[in-house]
C-alpha positions in Angstrom: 0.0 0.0 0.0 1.2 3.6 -1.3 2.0 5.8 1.8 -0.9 8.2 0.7 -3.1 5.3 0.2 -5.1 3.9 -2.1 -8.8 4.6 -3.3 -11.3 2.3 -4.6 -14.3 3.1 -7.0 -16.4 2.3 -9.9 -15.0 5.4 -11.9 -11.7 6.6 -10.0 -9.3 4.9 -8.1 -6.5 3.1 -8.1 -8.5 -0.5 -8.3 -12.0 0.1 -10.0 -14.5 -2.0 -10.1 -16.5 -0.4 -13.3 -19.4 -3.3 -13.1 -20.3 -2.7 -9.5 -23.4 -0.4 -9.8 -23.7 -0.4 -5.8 -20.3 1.2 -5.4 -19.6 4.7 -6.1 -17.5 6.9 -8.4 -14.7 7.0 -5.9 -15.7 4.9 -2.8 -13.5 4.8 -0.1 -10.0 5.7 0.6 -7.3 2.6 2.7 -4.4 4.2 3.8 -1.6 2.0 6.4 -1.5 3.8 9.7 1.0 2.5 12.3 -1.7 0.9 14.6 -3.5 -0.5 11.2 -5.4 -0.4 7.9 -7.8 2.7 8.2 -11.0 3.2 5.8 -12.1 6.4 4.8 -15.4 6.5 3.0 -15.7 9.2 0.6 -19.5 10.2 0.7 -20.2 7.3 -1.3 -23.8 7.0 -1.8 -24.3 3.8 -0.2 -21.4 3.7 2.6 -18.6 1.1 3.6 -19.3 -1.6 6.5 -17.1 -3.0 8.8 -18.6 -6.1 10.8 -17.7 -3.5 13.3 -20.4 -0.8 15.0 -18.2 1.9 15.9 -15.1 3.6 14.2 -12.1 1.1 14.0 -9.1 0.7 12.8 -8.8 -2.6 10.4 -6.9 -5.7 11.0 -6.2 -9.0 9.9 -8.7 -10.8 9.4 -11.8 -7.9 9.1 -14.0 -7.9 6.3 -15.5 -4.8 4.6 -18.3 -4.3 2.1 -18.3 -1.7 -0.2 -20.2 -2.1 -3.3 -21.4 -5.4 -3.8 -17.2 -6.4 -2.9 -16.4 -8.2 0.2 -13.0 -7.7 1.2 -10.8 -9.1 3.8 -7.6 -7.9 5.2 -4.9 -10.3 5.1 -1.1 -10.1 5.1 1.0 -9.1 2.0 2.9 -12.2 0.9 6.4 -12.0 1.2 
């Protein structure tokens, strides 16, 4: 992950996903902070959700919706 992060969208971002009609033009924003992966939605029209209920910071292991894309947080491979 870039140290300014990375952004996700059907339109803009740096991985687009141009056949997902539930996520928006530019989605969300992942960036690595020293404590974790941290999620910034971008006033996308339909959110992103964390299995979580209040704000978190991601770890292994969580999953995240955005779109009609489930994603889990795993460890780069070395």
């Amino acid at each position: 992950v870039p140290d300014n992060g990375f952004r996700i969208g059907r339109v803009f971002g740096e991985l687009v996903f141009n056949s997902d009609r539930l996520m928006s033009g530019t989605h969300a924003l992942f960036v690595c902070g020293e404590q974790g992966m941290e999620c910034h939605d971008l006033g996308s029209t339909n959110g992103s959700w964390v299995r979580l209920r209040d704000n978190a910071l991601l770890d292994y292991g969580d999953c995240l919706l955005a779109g009609r894309t489930v994603w889990r947080l795993g460890r780069p491979a070395l």
